[in-house]
C-alpha positions in Angstrom: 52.4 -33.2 197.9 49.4 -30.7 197.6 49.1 -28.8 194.3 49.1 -24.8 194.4 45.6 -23.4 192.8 46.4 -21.4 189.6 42.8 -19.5 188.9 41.9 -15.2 189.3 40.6 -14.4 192.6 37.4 -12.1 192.6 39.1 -9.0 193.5 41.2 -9.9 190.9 37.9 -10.0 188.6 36.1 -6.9 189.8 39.4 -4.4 188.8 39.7 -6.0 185.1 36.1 -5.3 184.9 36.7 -2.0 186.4 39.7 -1.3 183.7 37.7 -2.1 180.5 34.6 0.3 181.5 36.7 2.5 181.7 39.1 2.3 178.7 35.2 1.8 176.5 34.1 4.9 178.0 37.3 6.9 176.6 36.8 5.5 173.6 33.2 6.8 173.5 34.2 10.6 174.9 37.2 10.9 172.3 34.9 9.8 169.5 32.3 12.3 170.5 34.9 15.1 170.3 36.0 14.1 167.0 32.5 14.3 165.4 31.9 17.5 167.3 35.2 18.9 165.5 34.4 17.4 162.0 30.8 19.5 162.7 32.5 22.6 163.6 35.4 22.9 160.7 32.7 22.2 158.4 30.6 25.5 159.8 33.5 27.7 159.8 35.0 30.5 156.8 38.4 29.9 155.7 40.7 32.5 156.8 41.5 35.5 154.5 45.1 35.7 154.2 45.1 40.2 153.7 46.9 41.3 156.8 44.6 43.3 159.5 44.2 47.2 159.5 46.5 48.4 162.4 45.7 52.1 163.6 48.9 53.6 164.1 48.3 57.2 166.7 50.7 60.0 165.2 53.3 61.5 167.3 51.5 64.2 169.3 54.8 66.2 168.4 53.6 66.5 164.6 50.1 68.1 163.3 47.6 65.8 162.7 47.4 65.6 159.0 44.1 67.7 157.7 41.2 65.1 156.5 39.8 64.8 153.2 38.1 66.3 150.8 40.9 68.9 151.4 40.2 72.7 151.7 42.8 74.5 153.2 42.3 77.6 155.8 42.9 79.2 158.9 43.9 76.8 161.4 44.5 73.5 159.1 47.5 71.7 159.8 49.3 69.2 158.4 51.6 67.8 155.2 49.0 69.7 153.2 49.4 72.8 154.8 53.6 72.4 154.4 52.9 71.9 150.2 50.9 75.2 150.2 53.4 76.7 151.6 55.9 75.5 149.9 54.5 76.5 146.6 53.1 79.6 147.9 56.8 80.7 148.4 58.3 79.5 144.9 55.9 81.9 143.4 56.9 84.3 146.1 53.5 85.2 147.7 54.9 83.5 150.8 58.0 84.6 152.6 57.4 82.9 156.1 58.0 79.5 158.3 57.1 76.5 156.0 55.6 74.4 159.3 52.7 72.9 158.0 50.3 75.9 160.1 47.8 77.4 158.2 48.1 80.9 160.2 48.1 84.5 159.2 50.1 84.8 157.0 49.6 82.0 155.1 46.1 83.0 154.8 47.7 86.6 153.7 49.5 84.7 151.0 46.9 83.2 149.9 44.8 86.3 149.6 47.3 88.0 147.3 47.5 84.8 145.2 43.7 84.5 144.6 43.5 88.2 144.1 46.2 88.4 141.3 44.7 85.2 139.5 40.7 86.7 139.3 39.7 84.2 142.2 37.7 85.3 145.3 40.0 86.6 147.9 38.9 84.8 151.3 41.9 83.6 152.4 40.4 79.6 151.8 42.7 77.1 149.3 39.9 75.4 148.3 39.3 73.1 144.9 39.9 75.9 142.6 42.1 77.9 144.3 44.8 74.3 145.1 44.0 73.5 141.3 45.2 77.2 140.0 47.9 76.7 142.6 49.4 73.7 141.4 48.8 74.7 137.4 51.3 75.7 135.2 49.4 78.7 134.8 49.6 80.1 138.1 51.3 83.2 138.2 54.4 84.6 140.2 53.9 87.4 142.3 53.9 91.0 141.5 54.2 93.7 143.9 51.1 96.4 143.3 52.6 99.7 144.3 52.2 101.0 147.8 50.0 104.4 147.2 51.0 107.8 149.0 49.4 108.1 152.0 46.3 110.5 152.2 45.9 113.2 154.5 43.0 111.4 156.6 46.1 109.0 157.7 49.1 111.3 157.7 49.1 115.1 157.8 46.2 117.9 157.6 48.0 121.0 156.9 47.1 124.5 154.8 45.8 123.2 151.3 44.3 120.0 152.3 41.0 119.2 151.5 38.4 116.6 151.5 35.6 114.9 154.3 39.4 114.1 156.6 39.0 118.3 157.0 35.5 118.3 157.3 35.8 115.8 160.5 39.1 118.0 161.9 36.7 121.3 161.8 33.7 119.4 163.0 36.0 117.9 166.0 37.5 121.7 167.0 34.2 122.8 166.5 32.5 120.6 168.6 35.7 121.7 171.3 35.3 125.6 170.6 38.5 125.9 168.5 36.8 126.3 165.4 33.8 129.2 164.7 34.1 128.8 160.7 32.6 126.7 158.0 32.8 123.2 157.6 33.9 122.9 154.0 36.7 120.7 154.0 38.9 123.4 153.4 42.3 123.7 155.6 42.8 127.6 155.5 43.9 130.5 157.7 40.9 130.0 160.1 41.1 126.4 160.6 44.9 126.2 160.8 44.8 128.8 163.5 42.2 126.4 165.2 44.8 123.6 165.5 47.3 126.3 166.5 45.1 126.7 169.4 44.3 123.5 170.5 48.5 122.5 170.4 48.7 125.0 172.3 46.5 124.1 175.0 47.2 120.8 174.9 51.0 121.1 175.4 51.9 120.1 171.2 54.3 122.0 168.7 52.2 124.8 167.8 52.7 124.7 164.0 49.0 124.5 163.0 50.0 121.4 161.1 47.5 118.1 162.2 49.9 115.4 162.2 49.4 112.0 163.8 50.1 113.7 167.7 47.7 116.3 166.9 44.9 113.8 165.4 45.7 111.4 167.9 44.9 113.8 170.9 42.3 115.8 169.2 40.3 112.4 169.0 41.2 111.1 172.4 39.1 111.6 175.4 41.9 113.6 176.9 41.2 116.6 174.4 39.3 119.2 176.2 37.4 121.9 175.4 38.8 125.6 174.5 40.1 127.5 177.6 39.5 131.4 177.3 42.1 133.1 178.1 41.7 137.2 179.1 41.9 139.6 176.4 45.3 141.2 177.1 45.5 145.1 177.3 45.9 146.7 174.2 49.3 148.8 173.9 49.4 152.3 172.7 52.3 151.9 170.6 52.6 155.5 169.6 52.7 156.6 173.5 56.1 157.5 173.8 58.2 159.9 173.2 60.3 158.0 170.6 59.1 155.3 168.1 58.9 151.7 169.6 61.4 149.3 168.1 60.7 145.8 167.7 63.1 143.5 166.1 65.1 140.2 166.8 66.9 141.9 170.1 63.6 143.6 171.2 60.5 140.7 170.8 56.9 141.2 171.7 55.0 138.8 173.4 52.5 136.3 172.1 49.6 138.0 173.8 50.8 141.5 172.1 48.0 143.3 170.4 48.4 147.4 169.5 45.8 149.6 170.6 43.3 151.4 168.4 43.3 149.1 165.4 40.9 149.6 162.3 39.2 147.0 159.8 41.4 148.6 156.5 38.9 147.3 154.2 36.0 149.3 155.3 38.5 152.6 157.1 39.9 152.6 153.4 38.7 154.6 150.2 38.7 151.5 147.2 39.5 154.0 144.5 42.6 154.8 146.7 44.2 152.0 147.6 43.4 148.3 147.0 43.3 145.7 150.3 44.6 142.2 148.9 43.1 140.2 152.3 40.3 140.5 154.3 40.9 141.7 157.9 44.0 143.6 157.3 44.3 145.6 160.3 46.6 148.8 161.4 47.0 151.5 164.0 44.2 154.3 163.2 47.0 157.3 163.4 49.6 155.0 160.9 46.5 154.8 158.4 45.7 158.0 158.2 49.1 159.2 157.2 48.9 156.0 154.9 45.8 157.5 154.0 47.2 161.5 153.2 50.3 160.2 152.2 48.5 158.4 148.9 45.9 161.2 148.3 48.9 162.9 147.7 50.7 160.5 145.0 47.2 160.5 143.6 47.4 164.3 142.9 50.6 163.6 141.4 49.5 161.0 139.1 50.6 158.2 140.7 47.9 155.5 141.4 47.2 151.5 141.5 48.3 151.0 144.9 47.7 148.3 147.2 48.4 147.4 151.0 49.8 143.3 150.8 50.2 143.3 154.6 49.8 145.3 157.8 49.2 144.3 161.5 50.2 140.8 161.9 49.1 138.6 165.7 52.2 136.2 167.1 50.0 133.2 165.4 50.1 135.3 161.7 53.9 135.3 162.2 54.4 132.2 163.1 52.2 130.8 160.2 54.5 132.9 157.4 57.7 131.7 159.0 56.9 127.9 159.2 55.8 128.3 155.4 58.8 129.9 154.1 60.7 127.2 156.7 58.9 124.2 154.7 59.4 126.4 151.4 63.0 126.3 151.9 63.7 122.7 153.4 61.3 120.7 150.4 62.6 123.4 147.5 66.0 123.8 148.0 66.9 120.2 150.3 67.6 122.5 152.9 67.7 120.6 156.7 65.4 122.8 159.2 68.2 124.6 161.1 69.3 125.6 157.6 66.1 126.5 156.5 65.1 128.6 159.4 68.2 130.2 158.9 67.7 131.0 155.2 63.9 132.6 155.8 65.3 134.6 158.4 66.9 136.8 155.7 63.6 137.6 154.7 61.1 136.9 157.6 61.1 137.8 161.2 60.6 135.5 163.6 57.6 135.3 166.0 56.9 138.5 168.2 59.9 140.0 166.2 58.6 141.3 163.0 58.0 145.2 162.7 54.4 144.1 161.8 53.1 143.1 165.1 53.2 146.9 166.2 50.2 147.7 163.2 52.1 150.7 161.9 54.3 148.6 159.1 52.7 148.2 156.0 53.5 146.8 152.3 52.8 148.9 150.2 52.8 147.2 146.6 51.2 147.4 143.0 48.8 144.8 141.6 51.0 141.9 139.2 53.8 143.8 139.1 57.7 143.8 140.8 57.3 147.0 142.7 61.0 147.7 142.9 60.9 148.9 139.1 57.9 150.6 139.3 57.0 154.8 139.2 54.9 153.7 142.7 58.5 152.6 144.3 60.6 155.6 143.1 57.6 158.2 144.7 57.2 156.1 147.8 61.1 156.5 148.6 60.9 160.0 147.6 58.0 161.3 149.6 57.0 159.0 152.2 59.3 160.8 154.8 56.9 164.0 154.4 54.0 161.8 156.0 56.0 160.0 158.9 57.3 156.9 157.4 60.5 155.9 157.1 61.8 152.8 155.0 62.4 150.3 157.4 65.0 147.8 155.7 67.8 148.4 153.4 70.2 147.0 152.0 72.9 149.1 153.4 71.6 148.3 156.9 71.6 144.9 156.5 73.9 143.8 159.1 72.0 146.1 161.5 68.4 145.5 161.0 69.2 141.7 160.1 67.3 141.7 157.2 67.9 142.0 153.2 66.6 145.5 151.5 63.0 145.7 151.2 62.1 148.7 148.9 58.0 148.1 149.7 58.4 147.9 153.5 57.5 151.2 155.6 56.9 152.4 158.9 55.5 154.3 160.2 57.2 156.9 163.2 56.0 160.2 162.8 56.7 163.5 160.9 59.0 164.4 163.8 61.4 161.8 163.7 61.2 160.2 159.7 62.5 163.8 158.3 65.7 163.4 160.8 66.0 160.0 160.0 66.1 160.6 156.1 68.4 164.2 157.0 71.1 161.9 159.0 70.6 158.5 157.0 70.6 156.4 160.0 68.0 153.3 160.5 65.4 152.7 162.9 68.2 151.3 165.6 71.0 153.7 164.8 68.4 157.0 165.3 67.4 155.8 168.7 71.0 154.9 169.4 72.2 158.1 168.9 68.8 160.2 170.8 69.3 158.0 173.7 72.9 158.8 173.8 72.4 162.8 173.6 
C-alpha cells in the first residue's frame, strides 16, 4: 500500500506569505496613526469649560433696546425709554402711553421736568438730567399758570394798544382802509377802518378785530378798499313838516344830511364849548343853536357845551355795540338782553334822531345837567328858537326811549311853539297834521 504525502503545496506557501505581509503592514499603518495622535494631543489647548456666547435676535414685535452709554431723546426706544416714562408720570410731568417710544410728548415732559429743576430744557434725558430724574430730590410737578391771552392773539378792539395795532393799521393801510397814524393806538379812526374792511369782505361789521377779521385781513384773499359813490346829500329841512326818524322810520347806511358844518371852527369858543373834534350839524339847526345861546348868555346863563350832534350809521353803530358790551360784561347780561337794555337809552343804527344833524346834546362841563340852571332855561326857552325836547319821560312808550332832559331838536319856530302849546311829541304832532 502507497503512503499519502502530508507536506504544503506551493500555492499553499505563496498565500501564508501573502497573509503575514499583510497583517506586518497593519501593524506598521496603526502604529503610525498612534504616534501621529500622541503628536497632535500634545499640540492642542484644553477645552474651556465657560459655555459659548449665543446671539439671541429680539422679537421684531418689541423695540430694540437703546445702546449704551444711555441718553435718552426723540426717537429712542426701548426698556429705557418705558422707565422714563414711567417715572416721568409718578412725578406727573407725563400723562401719556408708557410704550417705551421716546416721541413728543415724552420729549414735552421732559422739557417741563428740566425746566422746573434749573437744567437746560432740550428735550434730551441725558446723564444729569436721568441722575436728577431718578434722585430723591427730583421734584413733582407744578402747573405754572396759563397767562391771559394778549391782544396780538385774541381780540384788537377800542383801547388796545401796543406793536399788534401798529401791524393792524400798517396792514389797512397798506389796503386803503386806514389814512391815520400808525401809533399803536385802536381809536375812532382805526376801528372805523376794520368797520370797513368787514364790510367789504362779507364779516360782522362791529369794528372789533377778532381772529376772522385778523385771519382775512392777513390772508391773500383781503383786497384792497373799494370806493363806493358819495351818496346824495339830503336836505333834511325840505319839507313841509319836520322829518322823523326813529325805530319805525330808519335811515339808511349811506344817509348823510345836506349842508353840514365843521362845529368847532362855525362855533364862537366863548359861546359854547365842542367836547370832540369833527362834530358836525345842519348849518340852519346851528344857527338857531347859535341865537338860541347868545340869548341865555344875555340872561346870565353860560358854560355850555355840545356832547354830540350829527352822527354817520358807523358812529351809531360804534355807541350801541359799546353800551351792548357795557351791559353784557357789567351787569352778566346775555346779548339779546343786553341789546334790549341799551335800547332804553340808545337808538339803533340808522334810527337815532342824530343821523338827521339837527339833534344835539346840549350839556355843561363835569356836572349832571338835569340839576343845573343850563337845564331849567333850556326847557324854558328853547321852543322860542325851533327846538323842541325830543324825549320825555311821559312819552316814553311812544318815542321808545327814557326822558332825556339834554336831548333837543331841532324843527323850526313854526312847528316847536305848537308842539310846546298842544304838549304832543315829535310822532303825536305829525300824527295829528297829517290827519287834519
Amino acid at each position: 500500500m502507497r503512503k499519502r504525502k502530508t507536506g504544503i503545496s506551493p500555492v499553499g506557501i505563496i498565500l501564508i506569505v501573502l497573509l503575514v505581509v499583510a497583517i506586518f503592514g497593519v501593524g506598521i499603518a496603526a502604529l503610525s496613526n498612534q504616534q501621529a495622535y500622541v503628536r497632535e494631543a500634545r499640540i492642542t489647548p484644553t477645552p474651556s469649560i465657560t459655555p459659548r456666547t449665543v446671539l439671541i435676535t429680539e422679537n421684531p414685535a418689541y423695540p430694540t433696546s437703546t445702546p449704551t452709554p444711555l441718553v435718552l431723546q426723540m426717537n429712542s426706544v426701548g426698556i429705557e425709554v418705558k422707565q422714563l416714562q414711567m417715572r416721568l408720570q409718578e412725578l406727573g410731568y407725563y400723562s401719556g402711553e408708557v410704550d417705551g417710544q421716546f416721541g413728543g410728548g415724552t420729549r414735552t415732559s421732559v422739557e417741563a421736568f428740566q425746566r422746573q429743576h434749573g437744567l437746560a430744557a432740550d428735550g434730551i434725558a441725558g446723564g444729569d438730567t436721568l441722575a436728577l430724574l431718578y434722585n430723591t430730590q427730583a421734584q413733582t410737578f407744578v402747573p405754572t399758570p396759563v397767562p391771559t391771552p394778549t391782544p396780538e392773539n385774541n381780540t384788537l378792539s377800542s383801547g388796545s394798544q401796543g406793536e399788534a395795532v401798529k401791524r393792524l393799521q400798517t396792514r389797512l393801510q397798506e389796503l386803503g382802509y386806514y389814512t391815520g397814524k400808525v401809533d399803536g393806538d385802536f381809536g375812532k379812526g382805526t376801528k372805523s377802518a376794520v368797520t370797513l374792511f368787514q364790510k367789504q369782505h362779507g364779516l360782522d361789521a362791529d369794528g372789533i378785530a377778532g381772529a376772522k377779521t385778523l385771519a382775512m385781513l392777513y390772508s391773500d384773499a383781503a383786497h384792497a378798499i373799494v370806493i363806493t359813490p358819495t351818496p346824495e346829500p339830503i336836505r333834511v329841512l325840505g319839507g313841509n313838516l319836520p322829518m322823523l326818524v326813529n325805530k319805525q322810520h330808519p335811515v339808511g347806511a349811506d344817509f348823510v344830511p345836506a349842508d353840514l358844518v365843521d362845529l368847532n371852527s362855525y362855533c364862537d369858543s366863548n359861546l359854547v364849548k365842542i367836547k370832540y373834534s369833527g362834530m358836525k350839524a345842519v348849518r340852519e339847526a346851528t344857527d338857531a343853536l347859535l341865537r338860541m345861546l347868545t340869548a341865555a348868555k344875555t340872561d346870565g346863563v353860560t358854560n355850555w357845551q355840545i356832547s354830540a350832534a350829527y352822527r354817520s350809521y358807523a358812529d351809531q353803530q360804534q355807541i350801541f355795540d359799546e353800551n351792548v358790551k357795557e351791559y353784557m360784561n357789567k351787569n352778566g347780561l346775555s346779548r339779546s338782553k343786553a341789546e334790549s337794555a341799551a335800547r332804553l337809552t340808545v337808538a339803533d343804527p340808522g334810527t337815532s334822531e342824530h343821523h338827521t344833524g339837527l339833534a344835539f346834546d346840549v350839556t355843561v362841563p363835569g356836572e349832571t345837567f338835569k340839576f343845573t340852571k343850563q337845564c331849567q332855561w333850556l326847557h324854558e326857552h328853547c321852543w322860542e328858537y325851533g327846538f323842541i325836547i325830543r324825549y320825555t319821560d311821559d312819552k316814553q312808550d311812544i318815542t321808545g326811549f327814557l326822558g332825556e332832559e339834554w336831548h333837543i331838536r331841532y324843527v323850526g319856530t313854526e312847528h316847536s311853539m305848537n308842539m310846546k302849546n298842544s304838549g304832543l311829541c315829535l310822532e303825536e304832532y305829525l300824527e295829528h297834521v297829517q290827519t287834519e
